[in-house]
C-alpha positions in Angstrom: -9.2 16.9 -7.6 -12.2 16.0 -5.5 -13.6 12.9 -6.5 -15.9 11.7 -4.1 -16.1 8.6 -2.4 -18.9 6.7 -2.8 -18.1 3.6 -0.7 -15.5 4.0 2.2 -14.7 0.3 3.5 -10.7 0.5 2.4 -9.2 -2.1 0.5 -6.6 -3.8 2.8 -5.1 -6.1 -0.2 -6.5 -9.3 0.2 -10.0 -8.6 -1.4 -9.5 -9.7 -4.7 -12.4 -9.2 -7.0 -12.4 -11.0 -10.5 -12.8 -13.7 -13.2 -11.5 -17.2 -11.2 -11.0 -18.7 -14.9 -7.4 -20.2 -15.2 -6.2 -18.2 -18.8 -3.5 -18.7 -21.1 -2.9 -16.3 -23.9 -1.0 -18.0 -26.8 1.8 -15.7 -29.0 1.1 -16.9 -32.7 4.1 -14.8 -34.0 5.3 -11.6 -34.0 4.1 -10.9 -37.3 1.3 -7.5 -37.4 -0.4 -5.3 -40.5 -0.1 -2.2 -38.2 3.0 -0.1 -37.4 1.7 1.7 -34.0 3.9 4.7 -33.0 4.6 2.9 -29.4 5.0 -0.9 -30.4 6.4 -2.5 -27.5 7.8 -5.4 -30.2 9.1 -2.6 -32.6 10.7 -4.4 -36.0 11.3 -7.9 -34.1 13.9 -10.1 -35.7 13.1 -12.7 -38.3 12.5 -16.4 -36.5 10.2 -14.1 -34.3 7.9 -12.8 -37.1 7.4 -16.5 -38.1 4.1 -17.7 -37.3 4.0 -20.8 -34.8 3.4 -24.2 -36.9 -0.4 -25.3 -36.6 0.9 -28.7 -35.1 2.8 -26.9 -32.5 -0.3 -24.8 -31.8 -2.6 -27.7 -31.4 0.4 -29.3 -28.5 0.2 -25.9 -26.8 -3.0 -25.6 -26.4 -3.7 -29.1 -25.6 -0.9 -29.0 -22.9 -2.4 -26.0 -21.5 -6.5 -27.6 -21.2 -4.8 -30.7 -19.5 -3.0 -28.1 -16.8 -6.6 -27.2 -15.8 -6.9 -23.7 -18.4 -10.2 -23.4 -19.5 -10.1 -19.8 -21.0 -7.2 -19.2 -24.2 -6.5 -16.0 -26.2 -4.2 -15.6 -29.4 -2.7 -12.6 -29.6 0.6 -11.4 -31.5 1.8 -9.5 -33.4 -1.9 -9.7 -34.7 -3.5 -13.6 -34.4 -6.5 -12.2 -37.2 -3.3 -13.0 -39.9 -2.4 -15.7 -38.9 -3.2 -19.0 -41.4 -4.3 -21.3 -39.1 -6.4 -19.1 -36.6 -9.8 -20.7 -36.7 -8.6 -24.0 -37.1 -7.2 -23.3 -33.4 -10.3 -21.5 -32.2 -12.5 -24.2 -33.2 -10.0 -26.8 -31.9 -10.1 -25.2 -28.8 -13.7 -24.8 -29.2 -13.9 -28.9 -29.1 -11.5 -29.6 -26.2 -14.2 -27.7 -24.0 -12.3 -24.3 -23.5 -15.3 -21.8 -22.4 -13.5 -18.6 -23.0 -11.6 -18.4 -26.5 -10.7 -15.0 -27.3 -8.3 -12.6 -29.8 -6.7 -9.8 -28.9 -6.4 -7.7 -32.0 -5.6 -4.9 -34.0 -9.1 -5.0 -35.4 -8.4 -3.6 -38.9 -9.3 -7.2 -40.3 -12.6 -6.9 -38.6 -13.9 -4.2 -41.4 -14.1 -7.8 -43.8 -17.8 -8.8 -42.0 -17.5 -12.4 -43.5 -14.3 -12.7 -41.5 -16.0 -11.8 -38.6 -18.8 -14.5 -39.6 -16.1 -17.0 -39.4 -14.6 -16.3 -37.1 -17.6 -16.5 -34.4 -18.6 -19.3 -36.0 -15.0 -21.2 -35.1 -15.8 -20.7 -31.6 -14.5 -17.4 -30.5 -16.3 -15.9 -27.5 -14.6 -12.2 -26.6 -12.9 -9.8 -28.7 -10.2 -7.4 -27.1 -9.1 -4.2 -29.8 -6.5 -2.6 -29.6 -8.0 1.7 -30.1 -6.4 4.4 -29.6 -7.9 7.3 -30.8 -11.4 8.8 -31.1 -11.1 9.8 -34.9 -9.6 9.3 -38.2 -6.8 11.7 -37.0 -5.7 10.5 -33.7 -6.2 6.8 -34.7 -4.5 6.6 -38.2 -1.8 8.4 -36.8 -1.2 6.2 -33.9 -1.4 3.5 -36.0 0.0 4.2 -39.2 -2.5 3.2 -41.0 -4.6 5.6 -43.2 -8.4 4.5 -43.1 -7.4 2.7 -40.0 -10.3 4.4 -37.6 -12.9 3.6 -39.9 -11.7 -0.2 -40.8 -11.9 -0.3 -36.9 -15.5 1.5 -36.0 -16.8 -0.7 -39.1 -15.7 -3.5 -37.2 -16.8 -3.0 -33.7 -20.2 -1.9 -35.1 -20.5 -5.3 -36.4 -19.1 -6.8 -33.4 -22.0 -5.5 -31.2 -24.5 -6.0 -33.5 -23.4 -10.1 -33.9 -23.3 -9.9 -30.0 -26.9 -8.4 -29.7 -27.5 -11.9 -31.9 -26.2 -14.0 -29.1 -22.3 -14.3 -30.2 -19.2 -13.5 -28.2 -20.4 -14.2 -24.7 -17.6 -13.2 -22.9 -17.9 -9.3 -24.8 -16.3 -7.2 -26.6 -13.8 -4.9 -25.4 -11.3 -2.3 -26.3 -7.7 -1.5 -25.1 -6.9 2.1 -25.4 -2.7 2.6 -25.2 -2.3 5.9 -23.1 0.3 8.4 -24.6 1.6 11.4 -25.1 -0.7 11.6 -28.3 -4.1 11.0 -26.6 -4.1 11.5 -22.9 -5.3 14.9 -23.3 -8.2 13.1 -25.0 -9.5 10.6 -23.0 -12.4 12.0 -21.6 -13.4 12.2 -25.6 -11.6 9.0 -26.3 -14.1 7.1 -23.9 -16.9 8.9 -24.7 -17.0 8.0 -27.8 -16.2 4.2 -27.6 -19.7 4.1 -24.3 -21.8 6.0 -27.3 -21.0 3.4 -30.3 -22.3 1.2 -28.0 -19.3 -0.9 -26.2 -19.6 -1.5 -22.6 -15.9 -2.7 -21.3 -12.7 -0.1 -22.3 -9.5 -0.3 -20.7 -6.7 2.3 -20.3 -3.3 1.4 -20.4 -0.5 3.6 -19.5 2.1 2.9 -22.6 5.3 0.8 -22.0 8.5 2.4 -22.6 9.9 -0.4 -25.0 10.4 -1.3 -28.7 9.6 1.8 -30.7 8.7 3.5 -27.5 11.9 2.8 -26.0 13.8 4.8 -28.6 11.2 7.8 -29.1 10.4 8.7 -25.1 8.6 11.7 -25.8 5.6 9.6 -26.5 6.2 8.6 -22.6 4.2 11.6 -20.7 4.1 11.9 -17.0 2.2 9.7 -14.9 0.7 13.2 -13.0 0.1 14.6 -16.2 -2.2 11.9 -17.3 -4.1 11.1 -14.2 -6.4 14.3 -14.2 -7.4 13.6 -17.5 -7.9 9.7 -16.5 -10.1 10.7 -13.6 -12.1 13.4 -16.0 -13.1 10.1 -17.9 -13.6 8.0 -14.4 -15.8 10.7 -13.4 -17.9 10.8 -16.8 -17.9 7.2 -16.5 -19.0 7.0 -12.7 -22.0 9.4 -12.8 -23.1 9.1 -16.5 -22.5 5.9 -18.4 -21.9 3.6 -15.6 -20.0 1.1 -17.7 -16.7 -1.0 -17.2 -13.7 1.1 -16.8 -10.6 -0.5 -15.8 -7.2 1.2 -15.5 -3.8 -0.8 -16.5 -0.3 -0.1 -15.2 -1.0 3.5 -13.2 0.5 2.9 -9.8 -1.9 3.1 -7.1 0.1 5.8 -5.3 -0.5 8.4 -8.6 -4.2 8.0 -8.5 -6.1 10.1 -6.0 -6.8 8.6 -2.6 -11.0 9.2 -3.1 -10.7 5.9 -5.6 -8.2 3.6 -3.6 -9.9 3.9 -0.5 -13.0 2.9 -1.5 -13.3 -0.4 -2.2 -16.0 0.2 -4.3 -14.5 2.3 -6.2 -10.8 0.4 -6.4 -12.9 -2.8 -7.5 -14.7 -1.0 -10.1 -11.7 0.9 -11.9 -8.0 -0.6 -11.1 -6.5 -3.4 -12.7 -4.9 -5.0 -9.9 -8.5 -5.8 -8.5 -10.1 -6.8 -11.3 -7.7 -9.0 -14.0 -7.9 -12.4 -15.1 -5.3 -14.2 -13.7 -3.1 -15.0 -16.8 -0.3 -17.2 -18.5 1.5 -17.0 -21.4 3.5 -18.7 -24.0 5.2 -16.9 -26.5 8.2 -18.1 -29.0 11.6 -17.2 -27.6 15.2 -17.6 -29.4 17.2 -17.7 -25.5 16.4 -17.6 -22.0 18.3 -13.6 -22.1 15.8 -11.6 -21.0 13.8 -13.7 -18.7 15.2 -13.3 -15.2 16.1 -17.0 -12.4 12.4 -18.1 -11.5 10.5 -15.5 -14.0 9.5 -18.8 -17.1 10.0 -21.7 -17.9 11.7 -22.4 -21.3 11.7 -25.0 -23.5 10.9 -26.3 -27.2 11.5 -23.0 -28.1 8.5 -21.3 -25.8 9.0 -18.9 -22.6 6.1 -19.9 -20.5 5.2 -17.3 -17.3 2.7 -16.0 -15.2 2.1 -12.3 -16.7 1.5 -11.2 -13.1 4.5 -12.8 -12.1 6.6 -11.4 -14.6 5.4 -7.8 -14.4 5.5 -7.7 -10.7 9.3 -9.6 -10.4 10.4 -8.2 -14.1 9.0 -5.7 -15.7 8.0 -3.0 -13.3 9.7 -1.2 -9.6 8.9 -0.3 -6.5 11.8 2.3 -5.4 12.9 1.5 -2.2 13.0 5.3 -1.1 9.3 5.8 -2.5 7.6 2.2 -1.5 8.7 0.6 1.4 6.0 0.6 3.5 3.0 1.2 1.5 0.2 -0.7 2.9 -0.7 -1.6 -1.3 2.6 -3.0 -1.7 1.0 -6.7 -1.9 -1.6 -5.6 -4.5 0.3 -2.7 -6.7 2.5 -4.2 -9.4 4.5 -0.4 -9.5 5.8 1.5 -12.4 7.0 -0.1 -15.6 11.2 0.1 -14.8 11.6 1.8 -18.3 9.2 4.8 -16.9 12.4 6.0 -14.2 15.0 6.8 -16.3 12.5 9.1 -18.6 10.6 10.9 -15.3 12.4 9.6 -12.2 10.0 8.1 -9.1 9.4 11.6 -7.7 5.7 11.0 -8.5 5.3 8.0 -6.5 5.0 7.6 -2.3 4.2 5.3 0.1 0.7 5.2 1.4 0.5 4.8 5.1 
C-alpha cells in the first residue's frame, strides 16, 4: 500500500512523545453488565467479581497520590457499577489528582443524570469501550441488545457536557479490533469523527478469557492492517483527528508510517501512551512472573508497560533480533503465535 510520507526524519527510539503525568488505573472488581464476545476476564471466579471495599479504595488511592500520581482511572470489570464510584472520584478530586478518569463500558452513560453526577464528582476524561458502528455489529459484540444506542445516547451527551466545560482531559473511545469488525474500520471510525468525538483508539484483541477459547475471533495481523491504514489514511487527509493504534507490532505496519516520525508520533501507541500503573485484586502471585508486581494485601501492583513488554507479549528470536525498534515495540501478544505463528513479523534493519 502506498501511504505517503509526510515527514521523513526516522524515529531512532528515544523520541518519546506523550502525556509526562505519573497514572495509576485502580481495578474496582471484576464485576461488568456486558458479556463482550472477546473478554479478556471471561466468567472470573467469585472473590474476583467482588467489588474492592470503599476503605480499601480510599488507602489505594491515597498511597498512590503520596508516590507522586497525579492522574487515577477506575476501570474493571465496569467501575460505572460499582457502589462507591463517586465517592472515590470526588475523594480523589480533594487530594488534588488533576486527571481522574473511567474507563467504561458506557451502557450506564444512556441514564444522563448519572452522567450529571458523575462530572460533578470530579471526573475529567471518559475512555468507552465501542466496538461497532451500528446496532448490529455493536449489540453483537457486546451481547447486549440496545447496547449501540444506550452507547451513542451516552457519548452524545458526553460531548455536549464537554462543549459546557466538563471532562477536560476528553472523551475518548476504545474500539477492540476483531475478526467481527476489522473489515469495518474505515466505517467504524468514520462514524465515531462524525458524532463528533475527536480521540479513538484501535486495539488489536488479546487472545485471552473468552478469546482464548473461541480463536477464530483472532484474525491475522496482515489481514487487519490494510483495513487499519484505509482508516489512517481517511483520518490523515480528511478528519485530521487523534488516531492512535494499540498492540500492532511495528514490523506489520507499513514502513511509510514508522519512518516518519511524524507520522509514528501521530498514530502508534508506543510513542504516544501515558505512562501507566496498576493495581488490581489478586488471589496468588501465579501468574505474575520474578520482577513483573509487587503483591501484597491482596493487590498485584505493576507497571502495564512493564508487564506487557516482560509478560504479556514476544519478540521471536528468529523474527526480532536486531530490529532497530526493538527498544520502543512491545511485540505481539504471546497468545497471538500459537493461533498464526510469527511469520508476519521481521526485523527492521
Amino acid at each position: 500500500m502506498n501511504i505517503p510520507a509526510l515527514q521523513t526524519e526516522p524515529v531512532q527510539g528515544g523520541d518519546i512523545w506523550r502525556d509526562t503525568r505519573k497514572n495509576v488505573e485502580i481495578n474496582v472488581g471484576k464485576i461488568c453488565n456486558n458479556k463482550c464476545v472477546f473478554c479478556l476476564d471471561g466468567l472470573p471466579a467469585t472473590d474476583m467479581r467482588r467489588y474492592m471495599p470503599y476503605p480499601e479504595m480510599q488507602a489505594e488511592i491515597q498511597r498512590w497520590y503520596e508516590s507522586g500520581t497525579r492522574s487515577v482511572g477506575f476501570l474493571g470489570g465496569e467501575p460505572t457499577t460499582y457502589p462507591w464510584i463517586l465517592d472515590a472520584i470526588r475523594f480523589a478530586r480533594e487530594l488534588g489528582y488533576t486527571r481522574i478518569a473511567v474507563a467504561t463500558n458506557g451502557t450506564k452513560f444512556f441514564r444522563h443524570e448519572f452522567v450529571d453526577r458523575i462530572l460533578d464528582a470530579g471526573l475529567t476524561r471518559v475512555t468507552m469501550s465501542m466496538h461497532g458502528h451500528n446496532p448490529k455489529l455493536e449489540d453483537a459484540l457486546t451481547r447486549v441488545p440496545g447496547n449501540f444506542e444506550k452507547k451513542k445516547s451516552g457519548l452524545q451527551y458526553l460531548l455536549k457536557k464537554k462543549a459546557e466545560g466538563f471532562l477536560a482531559d476528553n472523551v475518548s473511545v476504545n474500539c477492540v479490533v476483531n475478526a467481527w469488525n476489522y473489515k469495518y474500520l474505515p466505517q467504524i471510525v468514520r462514524f465515531f469523527f462524525d458524532l463528533g468525538l475527536d480521540d479513538v483508539r484501535l486495539n488489536f484483541v488479546r487472545s485471552e478469557g473468552y478469546a482464548e477459547t473461541d480463536t477464530s475471533l483472532i484474525p491475522k495481523l496482515s489481514d487487519v492492517v490494510p483495513y487499519v491504514m484505509k482508516a489512517v489514511l481517511l483520518n490523515e487527509y480528511h478528519f485530521k483527528k487523534n488516531l492512535t493504534l494499540g498492540s500492532f507490532p511495528l514490523c506489520v505496519l507499513p514502513p511509510e508510517l514508522i519512518g516518519s516520525k511524524g507520522l509514528a508520533r501521530r498514530y502508534v501507541g508506543e510513542f504516544r501512551d501515558l505512562d501507566t500503573d496498576c493495581s488490581i485484586k489478586t488471589l496468588t502471585s501465579d501468574g505474575f512472573p520474578d520482577g513483573i508486581a509487587t503483591i501484597e494485601d491482596g493487590r498485584a501492583r505493576f507497571n502495564w508497560q512493564d508487564r506487557k513488554r516482560y509478560d504479556l507479549k514476544a519478540q521471536p528470536e528468529a523474527r526480532c533480533t536486531g530490529c532497530r525498534y526493538g527498544n520502543v515495540c512491545e511485540g505481539v501478544w504471546k497468545n497471538y503465535l500459537p493461533i498464526h505463528g510469527d511469520s508476519e513479523l521481521r526485523a527492521i534493519k
